[in-house]
VMD Tcl script that draws the C-alpha trace (Angstrom):
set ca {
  {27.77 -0.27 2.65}
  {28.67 3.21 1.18}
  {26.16 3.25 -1.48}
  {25.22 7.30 -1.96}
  {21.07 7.26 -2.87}
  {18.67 9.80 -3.05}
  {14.93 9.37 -2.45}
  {12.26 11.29 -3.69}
  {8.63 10.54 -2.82}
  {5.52 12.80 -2.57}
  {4.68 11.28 1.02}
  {7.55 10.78 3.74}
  {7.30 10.83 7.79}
  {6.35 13.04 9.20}
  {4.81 15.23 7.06}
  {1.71 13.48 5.57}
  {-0.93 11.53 7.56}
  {-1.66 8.28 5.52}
  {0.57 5.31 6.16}
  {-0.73 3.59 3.23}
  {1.43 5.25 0.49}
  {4.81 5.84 2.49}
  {5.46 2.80 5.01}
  {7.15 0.92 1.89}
  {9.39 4.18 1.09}
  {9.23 4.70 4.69}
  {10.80 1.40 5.88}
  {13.02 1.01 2.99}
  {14.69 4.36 4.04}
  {15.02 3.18 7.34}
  {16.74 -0.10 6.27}
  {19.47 1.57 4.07}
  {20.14 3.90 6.74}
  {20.53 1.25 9.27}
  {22.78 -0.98 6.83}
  {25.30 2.10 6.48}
  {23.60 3.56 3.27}
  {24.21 7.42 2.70}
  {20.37 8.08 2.21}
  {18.98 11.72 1.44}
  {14.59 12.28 1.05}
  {13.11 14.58 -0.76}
  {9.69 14.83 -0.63}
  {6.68 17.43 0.13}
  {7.10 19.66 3.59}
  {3.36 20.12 4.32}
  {1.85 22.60 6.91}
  {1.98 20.20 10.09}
  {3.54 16.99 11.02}
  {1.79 13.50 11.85}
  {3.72 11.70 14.86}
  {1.47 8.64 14.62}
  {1.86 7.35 11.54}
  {4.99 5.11 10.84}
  {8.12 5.70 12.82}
  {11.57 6.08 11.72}
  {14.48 4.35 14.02}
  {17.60 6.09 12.14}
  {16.44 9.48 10.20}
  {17.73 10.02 6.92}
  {18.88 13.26 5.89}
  {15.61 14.74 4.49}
  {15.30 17.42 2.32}
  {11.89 20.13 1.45}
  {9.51 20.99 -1.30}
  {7.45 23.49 0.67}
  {3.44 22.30 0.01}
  {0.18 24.21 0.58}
  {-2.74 21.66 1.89}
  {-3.32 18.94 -0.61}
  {-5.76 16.99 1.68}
  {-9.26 18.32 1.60}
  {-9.94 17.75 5.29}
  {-7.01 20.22 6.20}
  {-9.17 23.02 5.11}
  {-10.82 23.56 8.54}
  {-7.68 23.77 9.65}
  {-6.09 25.92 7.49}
  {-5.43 29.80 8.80}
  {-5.84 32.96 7.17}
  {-2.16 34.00 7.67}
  {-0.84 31.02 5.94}
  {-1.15 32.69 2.52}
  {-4.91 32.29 1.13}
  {-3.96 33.36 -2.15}
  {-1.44 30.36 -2.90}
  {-3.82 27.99 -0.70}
  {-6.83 28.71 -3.36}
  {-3.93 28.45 -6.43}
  {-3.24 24.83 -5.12}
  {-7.27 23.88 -5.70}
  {-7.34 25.66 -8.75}
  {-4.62 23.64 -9.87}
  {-6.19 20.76 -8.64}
  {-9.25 21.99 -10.76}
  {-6.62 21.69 -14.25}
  {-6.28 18.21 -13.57}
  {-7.60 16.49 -16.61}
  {-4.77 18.47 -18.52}
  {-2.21 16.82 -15.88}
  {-1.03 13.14 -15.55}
  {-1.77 14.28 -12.08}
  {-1.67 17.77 -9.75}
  {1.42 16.59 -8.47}
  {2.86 17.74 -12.13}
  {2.93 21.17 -11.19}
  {5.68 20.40 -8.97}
  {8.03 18.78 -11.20}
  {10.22 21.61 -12.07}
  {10.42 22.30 -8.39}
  {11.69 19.21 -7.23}
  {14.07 18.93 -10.06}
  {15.91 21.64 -9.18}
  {16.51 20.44 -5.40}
  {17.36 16.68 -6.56}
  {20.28 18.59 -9.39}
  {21.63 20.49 -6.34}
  {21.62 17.44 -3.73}
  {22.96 15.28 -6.15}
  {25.94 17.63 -7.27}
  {26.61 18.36 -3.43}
  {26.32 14.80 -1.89}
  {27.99 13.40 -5.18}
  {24.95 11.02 -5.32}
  {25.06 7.68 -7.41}
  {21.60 6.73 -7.23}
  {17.97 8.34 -7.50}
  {15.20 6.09 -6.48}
  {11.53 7.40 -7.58}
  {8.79 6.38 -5.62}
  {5.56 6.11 -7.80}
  {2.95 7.04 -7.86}
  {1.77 9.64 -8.22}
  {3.08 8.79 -11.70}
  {4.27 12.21 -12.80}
  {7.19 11.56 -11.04}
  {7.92 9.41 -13.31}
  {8.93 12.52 -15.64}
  {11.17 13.67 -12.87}
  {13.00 10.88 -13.27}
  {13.24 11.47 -16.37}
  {14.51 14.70 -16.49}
  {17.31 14.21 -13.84}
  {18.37 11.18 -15.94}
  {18.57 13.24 -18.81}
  {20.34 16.06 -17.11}
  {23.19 13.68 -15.78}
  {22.93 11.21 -18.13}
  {24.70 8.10 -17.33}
  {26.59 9.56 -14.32}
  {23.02 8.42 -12.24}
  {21.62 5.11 -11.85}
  {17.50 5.68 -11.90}
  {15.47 3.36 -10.68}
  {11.62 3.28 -10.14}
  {9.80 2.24 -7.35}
  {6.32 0.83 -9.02}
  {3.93 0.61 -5.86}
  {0.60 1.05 -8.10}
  {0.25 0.55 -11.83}
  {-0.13 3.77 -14.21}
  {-2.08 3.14 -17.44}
  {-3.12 -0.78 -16.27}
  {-5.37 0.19 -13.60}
  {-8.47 1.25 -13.70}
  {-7.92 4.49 -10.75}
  {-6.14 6.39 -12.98}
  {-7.46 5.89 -16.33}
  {-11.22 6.30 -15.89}
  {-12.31 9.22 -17.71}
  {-9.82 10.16 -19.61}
  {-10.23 10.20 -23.38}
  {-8.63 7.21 -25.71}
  {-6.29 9.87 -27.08}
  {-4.71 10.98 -23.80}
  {-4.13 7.32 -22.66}
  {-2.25 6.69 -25.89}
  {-0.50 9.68 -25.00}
  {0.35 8.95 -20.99}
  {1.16 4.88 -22.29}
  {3.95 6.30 -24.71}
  {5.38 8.65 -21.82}
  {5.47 5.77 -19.59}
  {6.96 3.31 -22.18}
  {9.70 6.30 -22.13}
  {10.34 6.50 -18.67}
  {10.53 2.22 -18.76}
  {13.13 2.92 -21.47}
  {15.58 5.88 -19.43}
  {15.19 3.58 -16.35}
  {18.04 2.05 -15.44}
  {16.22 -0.83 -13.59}
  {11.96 -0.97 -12.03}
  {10.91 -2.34 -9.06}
  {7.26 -3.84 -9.02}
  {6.12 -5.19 -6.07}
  {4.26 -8.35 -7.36}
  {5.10 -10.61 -9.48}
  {1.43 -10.66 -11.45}
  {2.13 -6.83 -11.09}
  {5.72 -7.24 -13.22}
  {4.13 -9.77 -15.40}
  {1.22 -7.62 -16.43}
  {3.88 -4.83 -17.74}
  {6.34 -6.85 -19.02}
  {2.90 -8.07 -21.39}
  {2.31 -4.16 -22.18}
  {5.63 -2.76 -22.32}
  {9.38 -3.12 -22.80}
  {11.03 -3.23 -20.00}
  {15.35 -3.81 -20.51}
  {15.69 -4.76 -16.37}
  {13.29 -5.33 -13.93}
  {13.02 -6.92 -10.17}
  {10.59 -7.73 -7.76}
  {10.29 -6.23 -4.14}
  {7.24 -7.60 -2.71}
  {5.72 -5.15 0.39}
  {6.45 -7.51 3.04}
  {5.93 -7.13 6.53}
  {7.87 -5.39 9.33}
  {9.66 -7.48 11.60}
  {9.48 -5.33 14.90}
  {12.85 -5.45 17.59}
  {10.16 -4.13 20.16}
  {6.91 -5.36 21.90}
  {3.82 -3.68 22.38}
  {0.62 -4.48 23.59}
  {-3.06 -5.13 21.96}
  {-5.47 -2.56 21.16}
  {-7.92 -3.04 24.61}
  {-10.95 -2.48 23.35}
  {-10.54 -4.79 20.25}
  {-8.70 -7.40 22.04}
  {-11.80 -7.32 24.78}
  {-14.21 -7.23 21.47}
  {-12.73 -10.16 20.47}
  {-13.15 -11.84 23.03}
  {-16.51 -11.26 23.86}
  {-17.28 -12.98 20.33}
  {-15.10 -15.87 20.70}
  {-17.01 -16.36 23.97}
  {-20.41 -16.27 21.98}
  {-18.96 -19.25 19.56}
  {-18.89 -17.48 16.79}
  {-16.04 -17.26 14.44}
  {-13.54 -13.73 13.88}
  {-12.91 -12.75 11.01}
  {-10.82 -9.05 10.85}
  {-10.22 -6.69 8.44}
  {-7.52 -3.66 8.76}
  {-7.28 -1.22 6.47}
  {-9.55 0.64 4.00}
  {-12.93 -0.70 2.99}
  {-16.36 -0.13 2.17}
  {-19.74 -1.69 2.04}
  {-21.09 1.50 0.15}
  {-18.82 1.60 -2.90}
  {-16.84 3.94 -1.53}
  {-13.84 2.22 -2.00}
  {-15.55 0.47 -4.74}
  {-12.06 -1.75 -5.86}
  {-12.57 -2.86 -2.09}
  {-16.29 -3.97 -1.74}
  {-17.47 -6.13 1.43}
  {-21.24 -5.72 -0.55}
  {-20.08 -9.30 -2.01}
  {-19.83 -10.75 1.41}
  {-22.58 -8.98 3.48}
  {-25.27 -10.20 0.38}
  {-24.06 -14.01 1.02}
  {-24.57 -13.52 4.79}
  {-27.77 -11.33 4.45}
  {-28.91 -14.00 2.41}
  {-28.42 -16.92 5.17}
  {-28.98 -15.89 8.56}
  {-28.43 -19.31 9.98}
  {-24.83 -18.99 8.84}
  {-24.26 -14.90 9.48}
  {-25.64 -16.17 13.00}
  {-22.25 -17.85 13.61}
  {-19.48 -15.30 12.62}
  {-18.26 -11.65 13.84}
  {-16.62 -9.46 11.87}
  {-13.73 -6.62 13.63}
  {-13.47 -3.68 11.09}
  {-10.39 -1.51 11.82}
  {-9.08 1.54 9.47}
  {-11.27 3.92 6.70}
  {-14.05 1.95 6.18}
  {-17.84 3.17 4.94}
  {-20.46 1.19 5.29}
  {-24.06 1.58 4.64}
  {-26.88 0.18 6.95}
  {-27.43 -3.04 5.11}
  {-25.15 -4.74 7.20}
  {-26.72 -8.66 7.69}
  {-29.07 -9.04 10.52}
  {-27.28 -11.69 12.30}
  {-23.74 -10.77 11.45}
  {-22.03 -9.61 14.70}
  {-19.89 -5.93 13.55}
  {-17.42 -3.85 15.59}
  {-15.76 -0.69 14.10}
  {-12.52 0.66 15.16}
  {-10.23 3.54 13.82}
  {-7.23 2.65 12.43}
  {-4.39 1.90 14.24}
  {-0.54 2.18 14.12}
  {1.07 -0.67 11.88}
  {2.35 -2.06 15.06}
  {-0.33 -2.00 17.24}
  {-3.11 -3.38 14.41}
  {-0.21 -6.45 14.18}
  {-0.26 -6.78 17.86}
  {-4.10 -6.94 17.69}
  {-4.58 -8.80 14.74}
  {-3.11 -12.16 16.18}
  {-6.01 -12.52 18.40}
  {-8.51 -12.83 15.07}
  {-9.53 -16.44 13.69}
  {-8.95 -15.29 10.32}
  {-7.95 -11.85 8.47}
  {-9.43 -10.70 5.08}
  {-8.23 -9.51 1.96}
  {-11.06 -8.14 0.04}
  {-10.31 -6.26 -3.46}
  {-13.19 -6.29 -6.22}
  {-11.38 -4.29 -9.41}
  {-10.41 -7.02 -11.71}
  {-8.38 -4.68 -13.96}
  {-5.89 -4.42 -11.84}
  {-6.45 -7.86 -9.58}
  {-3.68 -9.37 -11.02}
  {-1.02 -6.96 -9.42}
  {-2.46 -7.16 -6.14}
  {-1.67 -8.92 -2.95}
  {-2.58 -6.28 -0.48}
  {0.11 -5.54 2.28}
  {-2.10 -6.65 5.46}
  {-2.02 -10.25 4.11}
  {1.64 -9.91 4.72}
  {1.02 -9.03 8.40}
  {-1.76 -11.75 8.53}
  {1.18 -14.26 8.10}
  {3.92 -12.79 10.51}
  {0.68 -12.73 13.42}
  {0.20 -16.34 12.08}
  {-3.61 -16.24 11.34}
  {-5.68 -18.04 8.75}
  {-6.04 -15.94 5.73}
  {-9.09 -15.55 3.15}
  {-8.78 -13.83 0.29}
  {-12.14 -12.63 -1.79}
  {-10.74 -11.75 -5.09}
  {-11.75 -11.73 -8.74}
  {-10.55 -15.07 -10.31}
  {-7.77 -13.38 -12.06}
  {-5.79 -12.26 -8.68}
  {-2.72 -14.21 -10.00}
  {-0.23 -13.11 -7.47}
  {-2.60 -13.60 -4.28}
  {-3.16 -16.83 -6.09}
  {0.35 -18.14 -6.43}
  {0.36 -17.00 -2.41}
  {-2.68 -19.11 -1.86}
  {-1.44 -22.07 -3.54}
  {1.91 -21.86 -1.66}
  {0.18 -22.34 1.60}
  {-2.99 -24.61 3.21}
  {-3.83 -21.72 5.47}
  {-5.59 -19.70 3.28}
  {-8.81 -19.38 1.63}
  {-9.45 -18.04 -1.85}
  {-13.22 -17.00 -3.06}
  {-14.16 -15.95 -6.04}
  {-15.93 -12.71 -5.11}
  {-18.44 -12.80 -8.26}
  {-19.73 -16.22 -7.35}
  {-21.96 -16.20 -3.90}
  {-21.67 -20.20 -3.90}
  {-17.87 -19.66 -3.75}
  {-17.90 -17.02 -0.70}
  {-21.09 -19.37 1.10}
  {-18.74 -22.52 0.24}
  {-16.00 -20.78 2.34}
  {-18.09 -19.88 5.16}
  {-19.18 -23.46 5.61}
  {-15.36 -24.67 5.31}
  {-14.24 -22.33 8.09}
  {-17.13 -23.55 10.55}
  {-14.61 -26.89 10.43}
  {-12.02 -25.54 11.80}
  {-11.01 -25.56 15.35}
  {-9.71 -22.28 15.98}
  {-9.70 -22.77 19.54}
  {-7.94 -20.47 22.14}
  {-4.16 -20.90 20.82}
  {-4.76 -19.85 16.90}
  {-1.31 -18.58 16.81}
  {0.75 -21.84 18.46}
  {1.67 -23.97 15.39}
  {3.34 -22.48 12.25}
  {0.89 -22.22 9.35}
  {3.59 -20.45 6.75}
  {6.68 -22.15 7.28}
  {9.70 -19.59 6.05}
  {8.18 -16.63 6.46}
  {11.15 -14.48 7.09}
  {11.22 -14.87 3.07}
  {8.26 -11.91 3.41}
  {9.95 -10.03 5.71}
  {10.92 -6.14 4.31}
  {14.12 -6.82 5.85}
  {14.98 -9.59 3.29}
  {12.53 -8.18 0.99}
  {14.44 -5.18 0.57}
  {18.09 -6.46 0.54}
  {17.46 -7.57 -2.98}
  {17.91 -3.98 -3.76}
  {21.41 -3.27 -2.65}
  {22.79 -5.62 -5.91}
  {21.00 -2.88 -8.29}
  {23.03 0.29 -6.82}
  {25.79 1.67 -8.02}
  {28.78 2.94 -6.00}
  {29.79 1.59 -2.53}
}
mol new
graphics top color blue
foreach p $ca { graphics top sphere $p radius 0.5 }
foreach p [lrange $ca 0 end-1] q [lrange $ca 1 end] { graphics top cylinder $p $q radius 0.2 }
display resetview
């Protein structure tokens, strides 16, 4: 394949810590470059590099937008000679925000010019936006309507703009009319939209008008190479499968506190709390950035890890009994399907989903397969109910040996992301 594409995304290895919002740009990169693609990234070049985060077999040819800090928790480490002035500029920008779609809008002009000149030099067919953040969106924009029809844009929706609740809270009724017109704009100079949900495509199909859109669900990655468990969670887990009592894991971010209040164990821990008897008889393995508060149930057996490399916590995660998927923000439920329940099913472990009752994608997943669970996470009876059902299964020591979601390659990013090639021009 010849196809000539450029990337742009705000977060690309290895310049930004959290794997969360680039391993889908990330490993779609890496597939295009493997298949023969002519791939070029721009994205943000910030002040140090991350070489744990997700790694990239073939490198693409990446381009620069130099970045001062945007994470808080680089301030410590943040030196004097690295220009103050334009470090404090970045915050106060930062501070502007509720005149922004988002701070990343500063930016826009910057990383317009770059994409005109790699596009003009590496005679580039397509542009593929990553969003969010959802300013970008307007860069598309403006590169479409600099080259007109000579570029095929297409949008990458990971997260919903003016459907979910994140990016909408506090902001007055007359600047969401105003951000829902620019985004029914951008739908209307995009040359095709990627969602990667069904309920997600669904929801804006309902809002907007969309001329040509396609589905790229997450997936999971379907590593050449081995590697071994995490010791100390692998020994963890053991220890509580030695005690009887059932494992239930959950990677990623989390919190008991409302800290990640759209991802809320406090509906769980309140059914447990509430019957000891039954917290007695199940562990929990927490693993990722996750805040909890000290009402964790008496009887409920909790171990805390960091978070791990996506290849290592799918290594380790076979070992569990079963593997949550906890989200609690029914606005935007019905998009959701939350990309460890992807790597639940290539480790082969039961799955339990605690959801609002209107999670209509992990829904049409649950009803696909027996070996999940699905809870309505407003009604305690529902969560207890589930509890009860999984203290009838025999998990025993070989979890993994049969096949609980016959043809799962179909989730694989591999497949997954070939249904992009069709929607590319050139080649």
């Amino acid at each position: 394949m010849q196809f000539r594409v450029l990337v742009v995304t705000s977060a690309f290895p290895y310049y930004s810590p959290r794997i969360g919002g680039m391993i889908r740009v990330a490993t779609l990169v890496d597939k295009m470059v493997n298949d023969g693609c002519h791939v070029h990234v721009l994205t943000y070049k910030r002040w140090r590099q991350w070489n744990d985060t997700v790694a990239i077999e073939t490198p693409a040819s990446s381009h620069y937008v130099n970045s001062y800090p945007i994470f808080w928790e680089d301030f410590k480490n943040y030196s004097h000679n690295k220009n103050p002035i334009a470090y404090f500029s970045n915050y106060l920008r930062k501070l502007r925000r509720w005149n922004r779609i988002d701070s990343y809008e500063c930016d826009i002009q910057r990383f317009f010019r770059s994409s005109v000149k790699i596009i003009k030099k590496y005679s580039i067919d397509n542009l593929l936006i990553t969003v969010p953040p959802h300013s970008f969106q307007l860069l598309g924009a403006k590169i479409k309507n600099y080259f007109e029809n000579k570029i095929n844009l297409i949008y990458d929706h990971r997260d919903a703009w003016t459907l979910r609740k994140q990016y909408i809270k506090n902001i007055s009724p007359q600047i969401l009319e105003k951000w829902k017109k620019i985004e029914q704009a951008c739908f209307n100079l995009g040359d095709h939209h990627l969602f990667v949900s069904e309920g997600m495509a669904t929801d804006h199909q309902r809002h907007f008008f969309i001329k040509s859109s396609s589905v790229i669900e997450n997936g999971y990655i379907d590593y050449k190479t081995h590697t071994e468990s995490h010791p100390a969670i692998w020994s963890t887990i053991k220890e509580f499968k030695r005690s009887k009592r059932v494992v239930l894991g959950y990677f990623g971010t989390g919190s008991s506190d409302e800290t990640h209040p759209h991802k809320d164990f406090g509906p769980l821990f309140r059914v447990l709390d509430s019957c000891p008897d039954l917290a007695a008889k199940f562990s929990l393995i927490l693993c990722g950035d996750i805040s909890m508060d000290e009402r964790i149930p008496q009887n409920l057996k909790v171990s805390r890890f960091s978070p791990l490399s996506n290849q290592i916590a799918r290594e380790t995660m076979r070992h569990l009994d079963v593997g949550l998927v906890v989200h609690s923000e029914p606005m935007e439920a019905p998009h959701v399907i939350g990309g460890k329940a992807y790597d639940y099913m290539a480790s082969n472990i039961f799955i339990w989903f605690i959801v609002p009752p209107n999670a209509n994608s992990i829904k049409s997943l649950h009803q696909k397969f027996s070996s999940t669970f699905f809870s309505d996470i407003y009604k305690p009876e529902n969560i207890k109910s589930t509890l009860e059902q999984l203290l009838h299964i025999n998990f025993g020591q070989n979890n993994t040996s049969d096949e609980k979601y016959p043809g799962v390659e179909y989730y694989s990013r591999d497949f997954q992301f070939s249904k992009l090639y069709p929607l590319l021009n050139g080649g």
